[in-house]
N, C-alpha and C positions, 0 to 999 in steps of 0.2 A: 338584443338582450341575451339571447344563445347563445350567440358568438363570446358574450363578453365573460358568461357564465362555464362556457366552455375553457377558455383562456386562462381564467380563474383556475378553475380546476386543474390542467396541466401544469400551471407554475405551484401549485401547493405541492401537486405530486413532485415534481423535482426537489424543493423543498424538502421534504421529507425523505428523501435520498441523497441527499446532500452528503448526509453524514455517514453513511455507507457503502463498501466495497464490496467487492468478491474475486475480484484479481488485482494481481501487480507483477510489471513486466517492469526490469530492470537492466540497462548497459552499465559495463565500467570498464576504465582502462587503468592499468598499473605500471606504473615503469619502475625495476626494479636495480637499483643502483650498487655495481658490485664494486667489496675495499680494493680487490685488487687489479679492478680495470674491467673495461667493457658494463652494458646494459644492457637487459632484454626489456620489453614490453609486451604483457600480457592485457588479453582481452577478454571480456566473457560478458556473456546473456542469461540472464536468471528470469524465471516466471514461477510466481506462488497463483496457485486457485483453491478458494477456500470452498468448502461443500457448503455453508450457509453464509449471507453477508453477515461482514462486521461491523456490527455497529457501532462507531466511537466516543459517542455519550461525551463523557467529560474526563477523557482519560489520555495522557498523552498519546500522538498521533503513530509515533511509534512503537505503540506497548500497548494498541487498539486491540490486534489478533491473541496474544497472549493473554491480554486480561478476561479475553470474550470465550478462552478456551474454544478458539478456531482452527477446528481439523482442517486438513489441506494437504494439497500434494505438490510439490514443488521439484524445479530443474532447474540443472545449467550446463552451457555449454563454455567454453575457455580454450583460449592456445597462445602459446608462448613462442614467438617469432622466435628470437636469438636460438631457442633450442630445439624451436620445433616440436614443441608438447603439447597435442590435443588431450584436452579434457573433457569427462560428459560424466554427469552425478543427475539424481533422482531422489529423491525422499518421500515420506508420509510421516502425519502428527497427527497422532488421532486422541484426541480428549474423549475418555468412554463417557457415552451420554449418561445423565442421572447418575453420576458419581463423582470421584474426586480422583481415576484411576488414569493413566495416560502410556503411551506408547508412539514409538517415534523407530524408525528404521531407513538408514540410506545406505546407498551403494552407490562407488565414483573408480571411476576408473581414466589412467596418466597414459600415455602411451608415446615415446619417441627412440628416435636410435639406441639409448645409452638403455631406457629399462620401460618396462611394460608392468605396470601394477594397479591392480585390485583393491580396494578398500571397501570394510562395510563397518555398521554399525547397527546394532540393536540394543531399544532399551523399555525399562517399565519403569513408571513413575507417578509420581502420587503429590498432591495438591495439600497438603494438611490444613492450608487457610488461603484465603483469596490472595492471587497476586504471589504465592510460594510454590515453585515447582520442586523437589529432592526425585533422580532420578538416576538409576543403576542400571549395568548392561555391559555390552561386551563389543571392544574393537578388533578388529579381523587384517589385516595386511599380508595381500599373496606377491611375490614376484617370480619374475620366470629364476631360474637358475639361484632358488631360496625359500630356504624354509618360510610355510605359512606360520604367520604370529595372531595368536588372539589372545587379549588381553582384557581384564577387568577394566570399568571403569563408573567414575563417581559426578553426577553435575549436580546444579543447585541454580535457581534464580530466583529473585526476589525482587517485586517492585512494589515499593510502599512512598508514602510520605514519610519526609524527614522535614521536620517543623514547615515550612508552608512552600517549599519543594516537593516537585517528584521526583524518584533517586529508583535507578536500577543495579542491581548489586549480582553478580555472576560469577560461576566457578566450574572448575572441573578436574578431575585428575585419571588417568590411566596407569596401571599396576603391573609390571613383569618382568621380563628380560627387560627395557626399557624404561624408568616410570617417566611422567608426563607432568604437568598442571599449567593450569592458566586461570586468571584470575581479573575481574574485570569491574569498572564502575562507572554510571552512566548520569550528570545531573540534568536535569529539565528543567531549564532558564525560564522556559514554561512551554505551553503542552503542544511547539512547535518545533522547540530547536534544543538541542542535547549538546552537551561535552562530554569526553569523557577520555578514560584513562586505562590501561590493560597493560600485565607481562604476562608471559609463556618461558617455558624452560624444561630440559628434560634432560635425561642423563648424555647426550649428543653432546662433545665439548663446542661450545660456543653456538649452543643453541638459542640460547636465551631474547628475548625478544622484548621491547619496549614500546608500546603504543600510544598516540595521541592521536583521538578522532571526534567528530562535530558533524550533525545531522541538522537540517534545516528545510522543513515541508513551508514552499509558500504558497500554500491552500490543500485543500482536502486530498487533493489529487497528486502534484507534483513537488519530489523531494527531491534532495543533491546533499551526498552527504562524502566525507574525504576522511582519509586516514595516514599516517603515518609511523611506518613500522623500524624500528631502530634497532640493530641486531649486530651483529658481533664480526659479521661476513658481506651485509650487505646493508644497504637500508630500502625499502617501498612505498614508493607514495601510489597512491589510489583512490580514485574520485569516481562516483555512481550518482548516475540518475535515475529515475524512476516515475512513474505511473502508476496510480491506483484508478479501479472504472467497476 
């Protein structure tokens, strides 16, 4: 009867964690297809650690950590064969407890023959209703032999119901010598698997960017999601797996 009581008890505990994380470790490869000839193929390794689990209740599996206001620190590493571009970035998201205040700050740095660059970012930002983040701040870009640029800048996310859909709706823009934005939309076929749709564009001729991407978690733990980036010079496709524990 101890044994069977014991047993008991272990499977209820898992149970009850079932629905909860506190990391996710992530691979993806991209092979990046140029209009006028040749390919590179990039690689990278992303890991998020949240300071408390996320619990996902009943909220797409995607949109768990943001609806939960889960702070977290996150990395990745990347390189780009054809050019020989190591990458290495760092962040923090930190939702201030007992309020509705937010801040968020990364730093990523490219480094190969052609150029060596810097980038960061900082920002503050504020929650006005569940599920809306509006958030302001400042991007930063050093290279060797060039002036450092920092630049304003503007994001916005929002994940609500749209009649008996969940729908993620995204934005952003940067302000200077440069300006920037990008703009994004995400539906949930339901609280496993997403499509969705995104461009980007900036004063750069033939910057402009077209997306079509699709998420699919089959089960609590393991997701694979793919993208495809349609651009004026090149196009990217990119496909990631993932682990949550």
């Amino acid at each position: 009867m101890l044994k069977k009581f014991t047993l008991a008890t272990a499977l209820l505990a898992g149970l009850g964690t079932a629905h909860a994380y506190q990391t996710e470790v992530g691979g993806s490869i991209g092979i990046i297809d140029r209009d006028q000839g040749g390919s590179d193929t990039r690689f990278a390794i992303d890991g998020t650690y949240y300071f408390n689990q996320v619990q996902v209740k009943n909220s797409p599996l995607n949109e768990a950590a943001f609806l939960n206001r889960a702070s977290n620190i996150n990395g990745v590493l990347s390189y780009e064969d054809d050019s020989d571009t190591f990458g290495i970035g760092a962040g923090i998201e930190y939702f201030v407890p007992n309020s509705d205040f937010y801040l968020n700050g990364n730093i990523s740095h490219f480094d190969n023959d052609a150029v060596d660059e810097t980038s960061y970012t900082a920002e503050v930002g504020y929650l006005p209703v569940p599920g809306f983040l509006v958030a302001i701040g400042l991007i930063g870009i050093s290279q060797d032999d060039a002036d450092d640029e920092i630049d304003p800048t503007l994001r916005a996310k929002y994940v609500t119901q749209v009649g008996q859909y969940d729908m993620n709706f995204e934005g952003g823009a940067s302000f200077g010598d440069i300006d920037a934005y990008n703009l994004g939309a995400d539906l949930y076929l339901d609280k496993t698997f997403s499509v969705g749709l995104g461009y980007s564009d900036s004063d750069f001729e033939g910057s402009d960017v077209f997306t079509i991407r699709a998420k699919k978690f089959f089960n609590q733990q393991v997701s694979l999601e793919g993208s495809i980036d349609f651009g004026d010079n090149a196009d990217i496709f990119n496909i990631r797996a993932a682990y949550r524990f």
